[in-house]
PAZAPA-4460 file (N, C-alpha, C; in steps of 0.05 Angstrom, whole numbers, plus 32768, in hexadecimal, padded with zeros to 4 digits):
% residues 261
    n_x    n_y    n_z   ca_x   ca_y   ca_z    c_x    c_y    c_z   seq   type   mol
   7EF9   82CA   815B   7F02   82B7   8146   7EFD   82C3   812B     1      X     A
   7F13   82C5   8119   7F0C   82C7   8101   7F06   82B9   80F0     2      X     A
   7EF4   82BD   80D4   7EE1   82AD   80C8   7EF8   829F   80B2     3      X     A
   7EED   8287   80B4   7F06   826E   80A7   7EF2   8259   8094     4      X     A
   7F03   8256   807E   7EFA   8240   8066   7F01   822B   806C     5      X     A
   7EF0   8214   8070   7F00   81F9   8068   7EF2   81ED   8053     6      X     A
   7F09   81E3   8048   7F06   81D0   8031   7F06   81AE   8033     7      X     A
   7EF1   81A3   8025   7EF4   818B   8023   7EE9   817C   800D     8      X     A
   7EFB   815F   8006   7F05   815F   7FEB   7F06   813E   7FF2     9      X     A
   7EF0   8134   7FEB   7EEB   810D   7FE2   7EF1   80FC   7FC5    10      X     A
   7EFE   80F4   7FC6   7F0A   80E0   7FB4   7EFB   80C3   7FBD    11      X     A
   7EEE   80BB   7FAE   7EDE   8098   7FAC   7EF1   8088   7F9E    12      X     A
   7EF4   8076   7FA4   7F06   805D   7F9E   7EEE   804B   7F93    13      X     A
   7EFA   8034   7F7A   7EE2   8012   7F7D   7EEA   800A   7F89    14      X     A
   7F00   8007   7F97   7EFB   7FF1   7FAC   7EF4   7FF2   7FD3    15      X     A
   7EE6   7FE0   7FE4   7EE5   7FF1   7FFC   7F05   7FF5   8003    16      X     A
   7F02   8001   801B   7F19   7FFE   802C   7F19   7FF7   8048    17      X     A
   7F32   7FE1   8054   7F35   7FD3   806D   7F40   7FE9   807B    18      X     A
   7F2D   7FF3   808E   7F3E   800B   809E   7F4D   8003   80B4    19      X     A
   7F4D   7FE5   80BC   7F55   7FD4   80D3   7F72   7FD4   80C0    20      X     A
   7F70   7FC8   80A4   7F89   7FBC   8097   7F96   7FD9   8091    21      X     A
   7F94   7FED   8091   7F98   800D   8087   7FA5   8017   80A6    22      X     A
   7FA1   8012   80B9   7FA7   801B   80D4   7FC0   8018   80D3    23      X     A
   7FD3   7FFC   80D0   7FEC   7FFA   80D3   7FF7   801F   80C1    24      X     A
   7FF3   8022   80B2   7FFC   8034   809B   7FFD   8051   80A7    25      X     A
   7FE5   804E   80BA   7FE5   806C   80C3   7FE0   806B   80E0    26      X     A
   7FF7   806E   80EB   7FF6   8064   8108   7FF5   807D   811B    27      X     A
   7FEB   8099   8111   7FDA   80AF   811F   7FC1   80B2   811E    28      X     A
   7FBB   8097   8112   7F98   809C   8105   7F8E   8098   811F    29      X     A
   7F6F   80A9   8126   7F60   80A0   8128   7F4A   8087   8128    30      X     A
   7F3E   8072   8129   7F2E   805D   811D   7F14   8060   812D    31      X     A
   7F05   806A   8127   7EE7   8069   812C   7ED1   804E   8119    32      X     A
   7EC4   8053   8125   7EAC   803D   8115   7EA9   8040   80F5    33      X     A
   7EAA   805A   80F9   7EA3   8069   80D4   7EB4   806A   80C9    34      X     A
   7EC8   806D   80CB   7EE3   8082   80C7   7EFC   8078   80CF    35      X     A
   7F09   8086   80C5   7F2C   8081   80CE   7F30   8094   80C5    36      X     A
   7F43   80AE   80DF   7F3D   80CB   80DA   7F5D   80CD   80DC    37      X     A
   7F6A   80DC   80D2   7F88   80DA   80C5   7F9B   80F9   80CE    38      X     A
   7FA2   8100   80DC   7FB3   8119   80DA   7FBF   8120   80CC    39      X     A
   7FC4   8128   80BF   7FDC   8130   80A8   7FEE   8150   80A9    40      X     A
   7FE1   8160   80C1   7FEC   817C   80C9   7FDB   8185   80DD    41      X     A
   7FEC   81A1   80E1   7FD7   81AD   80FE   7FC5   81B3   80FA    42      X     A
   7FB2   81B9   80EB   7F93   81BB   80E1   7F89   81A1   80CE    43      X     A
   7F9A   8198   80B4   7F8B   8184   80A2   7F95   816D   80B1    44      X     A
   7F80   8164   80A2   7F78   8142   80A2   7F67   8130   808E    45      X     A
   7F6A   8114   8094   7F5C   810B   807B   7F40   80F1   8093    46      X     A
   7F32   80F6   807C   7F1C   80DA   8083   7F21   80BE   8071    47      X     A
   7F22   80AD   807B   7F27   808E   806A   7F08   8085   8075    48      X     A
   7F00   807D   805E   7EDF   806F   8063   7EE1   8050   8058    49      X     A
   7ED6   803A   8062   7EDA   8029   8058   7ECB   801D   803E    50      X     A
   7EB8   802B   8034   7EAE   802E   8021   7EB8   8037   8005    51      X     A
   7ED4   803D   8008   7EE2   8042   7FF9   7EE4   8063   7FF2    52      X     A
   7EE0   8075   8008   7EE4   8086   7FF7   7EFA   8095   8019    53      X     A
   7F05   80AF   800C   7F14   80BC   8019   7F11   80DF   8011    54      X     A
   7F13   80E7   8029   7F0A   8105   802B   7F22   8116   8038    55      X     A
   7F28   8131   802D   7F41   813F   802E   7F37   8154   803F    56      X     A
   7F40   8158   8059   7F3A   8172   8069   7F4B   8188   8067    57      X     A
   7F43   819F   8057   7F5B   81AE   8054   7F79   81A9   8056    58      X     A
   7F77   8194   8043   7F93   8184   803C   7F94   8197   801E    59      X     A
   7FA7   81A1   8017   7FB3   81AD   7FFF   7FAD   819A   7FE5    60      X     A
   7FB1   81A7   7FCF   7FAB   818E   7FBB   7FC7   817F   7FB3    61      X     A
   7FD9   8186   7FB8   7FFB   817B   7FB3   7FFE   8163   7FC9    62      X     A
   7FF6   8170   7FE2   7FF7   815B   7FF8   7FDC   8142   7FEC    63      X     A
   7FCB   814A   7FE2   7FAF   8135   7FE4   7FC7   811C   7FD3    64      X     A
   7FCE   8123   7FBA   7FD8   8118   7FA8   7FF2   80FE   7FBA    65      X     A
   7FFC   810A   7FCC   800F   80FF   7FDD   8005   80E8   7FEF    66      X     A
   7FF0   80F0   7FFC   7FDA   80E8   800A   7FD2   80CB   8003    67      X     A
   7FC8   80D1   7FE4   7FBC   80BE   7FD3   7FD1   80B0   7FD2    68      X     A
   7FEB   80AC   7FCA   8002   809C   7FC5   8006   808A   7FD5    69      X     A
   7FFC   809B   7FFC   8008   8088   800B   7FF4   8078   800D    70      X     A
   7FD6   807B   800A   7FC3   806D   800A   7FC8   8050   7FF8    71      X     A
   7FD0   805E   7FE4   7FD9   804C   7FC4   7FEA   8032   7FD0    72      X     A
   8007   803C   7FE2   8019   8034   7FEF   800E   8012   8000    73      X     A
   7FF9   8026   8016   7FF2   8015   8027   7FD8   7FFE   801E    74      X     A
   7FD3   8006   8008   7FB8   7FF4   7FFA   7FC2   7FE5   7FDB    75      X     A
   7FD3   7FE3   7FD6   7FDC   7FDB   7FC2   7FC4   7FD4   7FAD    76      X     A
   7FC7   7FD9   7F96   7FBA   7FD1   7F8B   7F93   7FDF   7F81    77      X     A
   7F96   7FFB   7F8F   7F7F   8004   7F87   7F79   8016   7F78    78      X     A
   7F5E   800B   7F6E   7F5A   801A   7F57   7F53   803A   7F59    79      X     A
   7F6C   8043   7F40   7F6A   8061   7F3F   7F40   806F   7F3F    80      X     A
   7F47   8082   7F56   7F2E   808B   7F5B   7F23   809C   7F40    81      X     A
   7EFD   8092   7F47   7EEF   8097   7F34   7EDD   80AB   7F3A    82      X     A
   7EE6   80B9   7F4E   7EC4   80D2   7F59   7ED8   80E7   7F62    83      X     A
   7ED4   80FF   7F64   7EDC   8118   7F78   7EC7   812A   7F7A    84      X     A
   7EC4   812F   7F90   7EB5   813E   7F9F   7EC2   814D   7FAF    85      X     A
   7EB8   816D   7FB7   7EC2   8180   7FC9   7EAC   819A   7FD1    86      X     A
   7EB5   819D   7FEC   7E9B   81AE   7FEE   7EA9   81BE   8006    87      X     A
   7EA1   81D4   800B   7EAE   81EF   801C   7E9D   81F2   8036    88      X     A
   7EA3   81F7   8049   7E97   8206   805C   7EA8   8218   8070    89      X     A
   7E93   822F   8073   7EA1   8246   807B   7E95   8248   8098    90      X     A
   7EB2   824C   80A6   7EAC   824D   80C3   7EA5   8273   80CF    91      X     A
   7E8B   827D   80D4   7E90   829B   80DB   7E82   829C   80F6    92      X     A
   7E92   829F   8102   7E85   82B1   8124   7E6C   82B0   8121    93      X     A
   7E5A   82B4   8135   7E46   82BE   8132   7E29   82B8   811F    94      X     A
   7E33   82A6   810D   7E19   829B   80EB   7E10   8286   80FB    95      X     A
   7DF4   8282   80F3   7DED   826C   80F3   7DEA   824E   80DA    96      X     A
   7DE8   8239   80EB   7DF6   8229   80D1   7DDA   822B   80BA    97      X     A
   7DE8   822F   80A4   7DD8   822C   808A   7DEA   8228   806D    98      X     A
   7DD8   8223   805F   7DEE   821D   8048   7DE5   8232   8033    99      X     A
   7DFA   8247   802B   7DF9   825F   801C   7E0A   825C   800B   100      X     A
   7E03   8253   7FE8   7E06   8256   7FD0   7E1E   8240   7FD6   101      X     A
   7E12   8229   7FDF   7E1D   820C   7FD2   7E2E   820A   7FF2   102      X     A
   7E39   821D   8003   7E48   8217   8017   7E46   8214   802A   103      X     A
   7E3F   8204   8042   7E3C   8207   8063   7E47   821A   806E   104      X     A
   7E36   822E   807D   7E3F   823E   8092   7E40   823B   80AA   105      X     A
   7E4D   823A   80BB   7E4B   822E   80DA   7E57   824A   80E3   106      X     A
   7E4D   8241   8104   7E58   8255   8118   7E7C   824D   811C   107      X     A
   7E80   823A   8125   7E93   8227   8132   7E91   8209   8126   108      X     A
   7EAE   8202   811A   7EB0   81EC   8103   7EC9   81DA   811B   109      X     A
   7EB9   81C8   8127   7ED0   81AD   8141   7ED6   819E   8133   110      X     A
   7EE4   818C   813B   7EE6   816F   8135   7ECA   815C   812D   111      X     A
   7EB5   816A   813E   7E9B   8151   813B   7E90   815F   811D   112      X     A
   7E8E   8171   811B   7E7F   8184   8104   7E92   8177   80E8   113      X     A
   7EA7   817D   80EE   7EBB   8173   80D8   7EAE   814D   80C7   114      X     A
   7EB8   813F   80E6   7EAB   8127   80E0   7E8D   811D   80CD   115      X     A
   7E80   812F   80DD   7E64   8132   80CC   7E67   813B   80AA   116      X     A
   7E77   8147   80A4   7E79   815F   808B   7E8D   8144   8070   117      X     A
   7EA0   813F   8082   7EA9   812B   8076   7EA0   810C   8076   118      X     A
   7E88   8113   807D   7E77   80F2   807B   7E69   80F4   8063   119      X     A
   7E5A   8115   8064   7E42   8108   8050   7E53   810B   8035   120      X     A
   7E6D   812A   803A   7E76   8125   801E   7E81   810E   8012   121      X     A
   7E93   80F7   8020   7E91   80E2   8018   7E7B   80D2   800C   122      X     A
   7E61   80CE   801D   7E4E   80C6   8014   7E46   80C4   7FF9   123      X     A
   7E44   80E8   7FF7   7E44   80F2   7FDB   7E51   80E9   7FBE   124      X     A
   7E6C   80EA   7FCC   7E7F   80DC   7FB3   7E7D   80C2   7FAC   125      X     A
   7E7D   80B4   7FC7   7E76   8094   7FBE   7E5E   808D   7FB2   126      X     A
   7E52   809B   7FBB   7E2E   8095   7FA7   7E2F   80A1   7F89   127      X     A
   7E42   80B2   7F89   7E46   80B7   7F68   7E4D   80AE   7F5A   128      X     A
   7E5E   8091   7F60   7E69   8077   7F58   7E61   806F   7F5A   129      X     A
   7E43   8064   7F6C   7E38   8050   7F62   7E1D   8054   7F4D   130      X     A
   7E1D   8072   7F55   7E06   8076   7F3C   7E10   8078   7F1D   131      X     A
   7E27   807C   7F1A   7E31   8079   7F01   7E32   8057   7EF8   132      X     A
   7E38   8044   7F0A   7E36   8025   7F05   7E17   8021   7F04   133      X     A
   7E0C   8027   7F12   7DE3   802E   7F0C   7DE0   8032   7EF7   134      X     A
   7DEA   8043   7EE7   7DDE   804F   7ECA   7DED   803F   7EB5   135      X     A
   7E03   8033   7EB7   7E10   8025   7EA6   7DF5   8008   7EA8   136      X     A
   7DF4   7FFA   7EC3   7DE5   7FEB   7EBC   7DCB   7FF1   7EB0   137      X     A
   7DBE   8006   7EBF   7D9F   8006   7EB1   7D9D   800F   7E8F   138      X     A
   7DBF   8017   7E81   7DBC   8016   7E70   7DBE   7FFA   7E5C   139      X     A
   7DCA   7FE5   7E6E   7DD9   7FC5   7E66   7DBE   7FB9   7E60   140      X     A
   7DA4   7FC5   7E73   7D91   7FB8   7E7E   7D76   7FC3   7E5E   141      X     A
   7D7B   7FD9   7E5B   7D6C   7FDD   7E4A   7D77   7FD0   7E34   142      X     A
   7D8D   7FD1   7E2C   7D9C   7FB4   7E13   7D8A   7F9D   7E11   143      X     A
   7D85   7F96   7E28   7D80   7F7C   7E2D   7D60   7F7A   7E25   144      X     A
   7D52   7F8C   7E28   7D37   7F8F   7E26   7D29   7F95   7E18   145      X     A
   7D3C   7FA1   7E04   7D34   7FAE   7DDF   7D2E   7F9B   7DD5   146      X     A
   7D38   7F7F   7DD1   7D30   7F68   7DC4   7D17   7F60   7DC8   147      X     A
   7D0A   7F59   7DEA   7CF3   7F5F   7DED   7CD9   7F68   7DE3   148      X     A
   7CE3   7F7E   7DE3   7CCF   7F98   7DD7   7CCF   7F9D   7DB6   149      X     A
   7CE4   7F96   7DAA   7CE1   7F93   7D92   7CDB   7F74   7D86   150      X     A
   7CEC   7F61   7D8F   7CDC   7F4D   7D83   7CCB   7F36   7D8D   151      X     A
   7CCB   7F42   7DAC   7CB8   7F2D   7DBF   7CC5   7F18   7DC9   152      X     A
   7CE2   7F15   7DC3   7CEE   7EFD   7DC8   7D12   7F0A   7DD5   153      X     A
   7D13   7EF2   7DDE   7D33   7EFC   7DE9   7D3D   7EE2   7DE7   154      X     A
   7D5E   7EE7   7DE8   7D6F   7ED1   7DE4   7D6E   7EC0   7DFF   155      X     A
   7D6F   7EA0   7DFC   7D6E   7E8E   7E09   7D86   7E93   7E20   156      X     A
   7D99   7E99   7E14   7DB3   7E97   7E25   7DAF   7EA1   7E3A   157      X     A
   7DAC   7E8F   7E53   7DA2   7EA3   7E71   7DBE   7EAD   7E82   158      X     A
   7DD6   7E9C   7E7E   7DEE   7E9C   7E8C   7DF3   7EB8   7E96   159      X     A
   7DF0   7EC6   7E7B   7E00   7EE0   7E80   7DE9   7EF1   7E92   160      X     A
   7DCD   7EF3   7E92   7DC2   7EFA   7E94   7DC0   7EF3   7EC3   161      X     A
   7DCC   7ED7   7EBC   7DD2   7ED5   7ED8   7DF0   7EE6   7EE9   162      X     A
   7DF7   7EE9   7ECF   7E0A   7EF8   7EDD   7E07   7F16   7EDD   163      X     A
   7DF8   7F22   7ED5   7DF0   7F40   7ED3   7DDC   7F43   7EEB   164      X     A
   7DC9   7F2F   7EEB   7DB7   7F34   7F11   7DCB   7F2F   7F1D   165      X     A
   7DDE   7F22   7F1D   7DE9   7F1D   7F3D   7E00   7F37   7F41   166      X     A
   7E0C   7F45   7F22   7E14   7F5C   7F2A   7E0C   7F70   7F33   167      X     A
   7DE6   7F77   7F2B   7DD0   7F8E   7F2E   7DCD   7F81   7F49   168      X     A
   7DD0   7F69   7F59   7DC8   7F6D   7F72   7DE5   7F6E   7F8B   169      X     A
   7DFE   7F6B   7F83   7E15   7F6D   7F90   7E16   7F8D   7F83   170      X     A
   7E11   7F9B   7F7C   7E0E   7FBF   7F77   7DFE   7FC2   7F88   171      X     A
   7DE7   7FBF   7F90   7DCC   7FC8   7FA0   7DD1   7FBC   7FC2   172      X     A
   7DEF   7FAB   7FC7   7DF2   7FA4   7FDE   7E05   7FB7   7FE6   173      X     A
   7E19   7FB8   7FD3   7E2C   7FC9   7FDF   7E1C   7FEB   7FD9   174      X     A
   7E16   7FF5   7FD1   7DF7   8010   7FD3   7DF6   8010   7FEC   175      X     A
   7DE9   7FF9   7FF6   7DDA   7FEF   8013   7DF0   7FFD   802C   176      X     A
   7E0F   7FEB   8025   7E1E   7FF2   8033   7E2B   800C   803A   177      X     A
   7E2F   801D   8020   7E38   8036   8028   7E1D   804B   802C   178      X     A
   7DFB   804A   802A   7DF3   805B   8035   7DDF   8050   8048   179      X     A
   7DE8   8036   8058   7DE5   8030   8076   7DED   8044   8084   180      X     A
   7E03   8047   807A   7E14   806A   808C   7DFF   8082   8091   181      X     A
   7DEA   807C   807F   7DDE   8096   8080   7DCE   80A6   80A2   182      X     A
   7DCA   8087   80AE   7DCC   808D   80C9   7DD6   80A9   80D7   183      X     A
   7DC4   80BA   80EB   7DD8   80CC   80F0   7DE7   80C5   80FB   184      X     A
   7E06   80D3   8100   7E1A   80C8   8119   7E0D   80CD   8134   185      X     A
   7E19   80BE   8148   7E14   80C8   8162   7E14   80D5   8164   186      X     A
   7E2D   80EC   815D   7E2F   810B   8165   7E1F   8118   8162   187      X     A
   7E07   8112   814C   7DF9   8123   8149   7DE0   8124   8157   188      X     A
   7DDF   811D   8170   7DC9   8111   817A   7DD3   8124   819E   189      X     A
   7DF4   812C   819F   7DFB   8141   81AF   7DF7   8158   81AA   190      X     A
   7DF4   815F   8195   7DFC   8181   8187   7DEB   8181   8177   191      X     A
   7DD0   8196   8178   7DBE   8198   816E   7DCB   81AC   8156   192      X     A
   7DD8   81BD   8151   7DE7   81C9   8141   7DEC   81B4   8126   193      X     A
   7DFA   81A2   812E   7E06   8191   8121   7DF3   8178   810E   194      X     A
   7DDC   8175   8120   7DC9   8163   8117   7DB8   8177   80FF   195      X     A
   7DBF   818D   8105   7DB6   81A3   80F1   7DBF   81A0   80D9   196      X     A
   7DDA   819A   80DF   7DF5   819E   80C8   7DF0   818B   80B5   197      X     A
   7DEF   8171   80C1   7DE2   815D   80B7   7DCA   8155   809E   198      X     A
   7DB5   8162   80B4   7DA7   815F   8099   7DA7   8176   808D   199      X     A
   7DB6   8192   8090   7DB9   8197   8075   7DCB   8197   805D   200      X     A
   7DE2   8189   806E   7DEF   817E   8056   7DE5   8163   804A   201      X     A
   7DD9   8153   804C   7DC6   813D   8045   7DB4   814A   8031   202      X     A
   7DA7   815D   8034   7D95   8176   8020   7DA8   817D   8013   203      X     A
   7DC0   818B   8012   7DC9   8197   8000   7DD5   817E   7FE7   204      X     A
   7DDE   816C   7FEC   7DEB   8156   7FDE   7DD1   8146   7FD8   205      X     A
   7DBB   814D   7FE4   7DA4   813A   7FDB   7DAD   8119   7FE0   206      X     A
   7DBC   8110   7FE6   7DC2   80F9   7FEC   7DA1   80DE   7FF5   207      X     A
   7D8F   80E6   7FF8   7D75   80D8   8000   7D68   80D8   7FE8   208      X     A
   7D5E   80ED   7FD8   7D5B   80EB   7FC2   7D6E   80DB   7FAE   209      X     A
   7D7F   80E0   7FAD   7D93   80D1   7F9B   7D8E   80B7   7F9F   210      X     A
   7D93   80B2   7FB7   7D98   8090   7FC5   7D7C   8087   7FBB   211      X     A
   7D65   8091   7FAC   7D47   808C   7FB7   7D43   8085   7F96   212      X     A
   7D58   8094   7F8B   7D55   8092   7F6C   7D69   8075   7F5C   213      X     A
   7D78   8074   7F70   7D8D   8062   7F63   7D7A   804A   7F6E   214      X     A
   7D74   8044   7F80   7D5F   802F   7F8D   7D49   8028   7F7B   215      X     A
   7D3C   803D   7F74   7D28   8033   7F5C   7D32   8023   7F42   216      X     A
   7D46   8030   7F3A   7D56   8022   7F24   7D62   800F   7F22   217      X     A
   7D6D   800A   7F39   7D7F   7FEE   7F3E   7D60   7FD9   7F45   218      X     A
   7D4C   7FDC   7F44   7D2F   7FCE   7F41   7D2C   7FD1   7F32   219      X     A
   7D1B   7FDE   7F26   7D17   7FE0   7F03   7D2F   7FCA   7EF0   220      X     A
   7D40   7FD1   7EF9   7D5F   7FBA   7EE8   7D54   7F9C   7EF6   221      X     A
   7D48   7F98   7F16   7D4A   7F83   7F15   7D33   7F7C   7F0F   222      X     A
   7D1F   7F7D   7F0E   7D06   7F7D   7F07   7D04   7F77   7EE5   223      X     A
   7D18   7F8B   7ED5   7D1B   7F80   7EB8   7D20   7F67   7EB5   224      X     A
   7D3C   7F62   7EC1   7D50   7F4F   7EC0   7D41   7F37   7EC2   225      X     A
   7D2B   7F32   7EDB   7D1F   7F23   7EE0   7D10   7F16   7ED0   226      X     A
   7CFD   7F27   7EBA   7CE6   7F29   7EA4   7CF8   7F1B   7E9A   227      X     A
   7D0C   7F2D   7E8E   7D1F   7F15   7E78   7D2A   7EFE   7E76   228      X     A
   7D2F   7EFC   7E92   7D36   7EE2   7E8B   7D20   7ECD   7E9B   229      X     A
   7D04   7ED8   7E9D   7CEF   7EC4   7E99   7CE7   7EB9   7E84   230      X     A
   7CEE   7ED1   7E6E   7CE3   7ED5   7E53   7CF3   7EC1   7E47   231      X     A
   7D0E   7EBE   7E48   7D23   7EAA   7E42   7D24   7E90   7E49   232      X     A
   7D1B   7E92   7E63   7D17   7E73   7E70   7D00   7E68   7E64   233      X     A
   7CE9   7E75   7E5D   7CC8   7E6A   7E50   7CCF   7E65   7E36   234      X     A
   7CE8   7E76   7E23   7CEC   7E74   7E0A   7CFE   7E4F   7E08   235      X     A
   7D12   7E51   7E23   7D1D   7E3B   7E19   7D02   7E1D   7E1C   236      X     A
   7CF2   7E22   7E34   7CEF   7E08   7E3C   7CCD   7E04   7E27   237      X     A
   7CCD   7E1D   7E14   7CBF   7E19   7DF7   7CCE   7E08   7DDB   238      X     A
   7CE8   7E0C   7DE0   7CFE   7E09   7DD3   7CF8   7DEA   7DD2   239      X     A
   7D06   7DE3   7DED   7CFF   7DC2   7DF2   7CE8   7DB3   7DF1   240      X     A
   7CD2   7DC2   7DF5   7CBF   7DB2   7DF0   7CBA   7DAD   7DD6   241      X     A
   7CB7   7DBF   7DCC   7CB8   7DBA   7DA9   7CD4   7DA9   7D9E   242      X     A
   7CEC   7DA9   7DAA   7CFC   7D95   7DA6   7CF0   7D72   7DAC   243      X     A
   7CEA   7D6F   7DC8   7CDC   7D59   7DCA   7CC3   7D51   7DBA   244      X     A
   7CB4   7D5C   7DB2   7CA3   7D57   7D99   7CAF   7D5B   7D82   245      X     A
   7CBD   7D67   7D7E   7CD0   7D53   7D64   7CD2   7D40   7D64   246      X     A
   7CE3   7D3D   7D76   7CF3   7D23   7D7B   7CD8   7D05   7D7B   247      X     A
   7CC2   7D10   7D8D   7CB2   7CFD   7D89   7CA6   7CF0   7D6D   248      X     A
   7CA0   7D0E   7D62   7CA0   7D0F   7D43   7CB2   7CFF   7D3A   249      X     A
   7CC2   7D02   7D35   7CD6   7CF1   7D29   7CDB   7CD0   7D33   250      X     A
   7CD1   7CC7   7D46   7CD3   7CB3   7D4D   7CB2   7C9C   7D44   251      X     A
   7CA2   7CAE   7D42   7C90   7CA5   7D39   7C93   7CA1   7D1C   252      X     A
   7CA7   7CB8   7D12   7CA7   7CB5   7CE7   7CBB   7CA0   7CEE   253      X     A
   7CCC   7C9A   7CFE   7CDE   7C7E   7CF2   7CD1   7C6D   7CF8   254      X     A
   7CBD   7C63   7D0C   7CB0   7C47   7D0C   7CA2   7C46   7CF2   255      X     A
   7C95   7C5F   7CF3   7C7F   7C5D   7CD3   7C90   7C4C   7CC1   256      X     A
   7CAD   7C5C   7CB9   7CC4   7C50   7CA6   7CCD   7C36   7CA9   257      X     A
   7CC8   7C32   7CC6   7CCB   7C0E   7CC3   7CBD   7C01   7CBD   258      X     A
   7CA4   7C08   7CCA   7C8F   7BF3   7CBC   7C85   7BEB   7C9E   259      X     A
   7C95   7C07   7C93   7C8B   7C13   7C77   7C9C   7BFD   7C69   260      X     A
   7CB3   7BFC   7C74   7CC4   7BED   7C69   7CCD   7BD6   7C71   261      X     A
***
């Protein structure tokens, strides 16, 4: 056998995807638990993840573009992708698997090896979208907390503030959902080769680390969020109390005024 490149090439979508509702569309697919695995020629193929992202198996970049359309076609309505990711591995006789200057080397690249390669790079891409919505919030979150720290006080208004936890915790669910995956596959539990492959593409993409960092942060945000709007809730129900002693005040100066008068 001679020594062969493959390429592969993930595009993340925001929104997930129904690979049950996506099946009608591609009726050579594959449908596995993970995946919905796509033919598109006598070697390429594509991965559909329901997490929203999609991975190019030595699919050309003219065809990816085509690809994407029919996806576009059969999903109406989705939003133009926000991540790409791509990563190489070289198939040579004889090597054992390792990853040399960013690329996987394998002996022999199957169908199950493939599967594996185009999981975590997905993985990868989709977590790069959500770490970019991570940093937008933990920057929303430090906004919110400058007031705090500079004048000891924050604005009463909690509404919005209810609506920013319940987005920092619908981000940290769907997190949950796309690196549940992180599970190995079965396959990898046949092919000690492969379980190899695994974790070192998991090391090379750092994907555990990453996941370990965005997790702290999406805490820290809720953990702020929380302070603040304790800090807001104690500010208002200071608010009112001192309103109701007004008010008492004042009801005491008008009897005075009646009697006075």
């Amino acid at each position: 056998m001679t020594p062969r490149t493959h390429q592969f090439a993930a595009v993340a979508f925001e929104e997930n995807l129904s690979l049950r509702e996506l099946a009608a569309a591609y009726p050579d697919a594959r449908l596995g638990l993970r995946e919905m695995r796509v033919p598109v020629g006598d070697d390429e193929e594509i991965f559909i993840y329901p997490f929203g992202a999609v991975v190019f198996h030595d699919v050309p970049p003219d065809q990816r573009e085509a690809e994407l359309a029919r996806l576009d076609r059969a999903r109406p309505g989705l939003t133009r992708q926000v991540v790409r990711e791509s990563f190489t591995v070289r198939e040579e006789p004889g090597r054992r698997v390792d990853i040399v200057d960013g690329n996987l080397v394998v002996d022999e690249f199957g169908d199950g090896r493939a599967a594996v390669v185009a999981l975590i790079v997905a993985q990868s891409a989709a977590l790069e979208y959500y770490e970019r919505i991570v940093e937008r919030l933990f920057a929303r979150t430090i906004g919110l907390v400058d007031p705090l720290e500079k004048y000891g006080s924050v604005s009463t208004r909690v509404r919005g503030l209810h609506r920013f936890i319940g987005e920092a915790i619908a981000t940290r669910n769907e997190v949950f959902t796309v690196l549940a995956l992180l599970d190995k596959p079965d396959s990898t539990w046949d092919d000690p080769q492969m379980d190899r492959i695994y974790d070192e593409l998991r090391a090379e993409f750092d994907l555990v680390d990453r996941y370990t960092t965005m997790e702290k942060k999406l805490q820290g945000v809720r953990e702020a969020l929380e302070l603040v709007l304790d800090v807001a809730r104690d500010r208002r129900m200071w608010l009112l109390e001192v309103t109701i002693v007004l008010l008492i005040l004042f009801e005491i100066l008008l009897e005075l005024f009646r009697r006075l008068h």
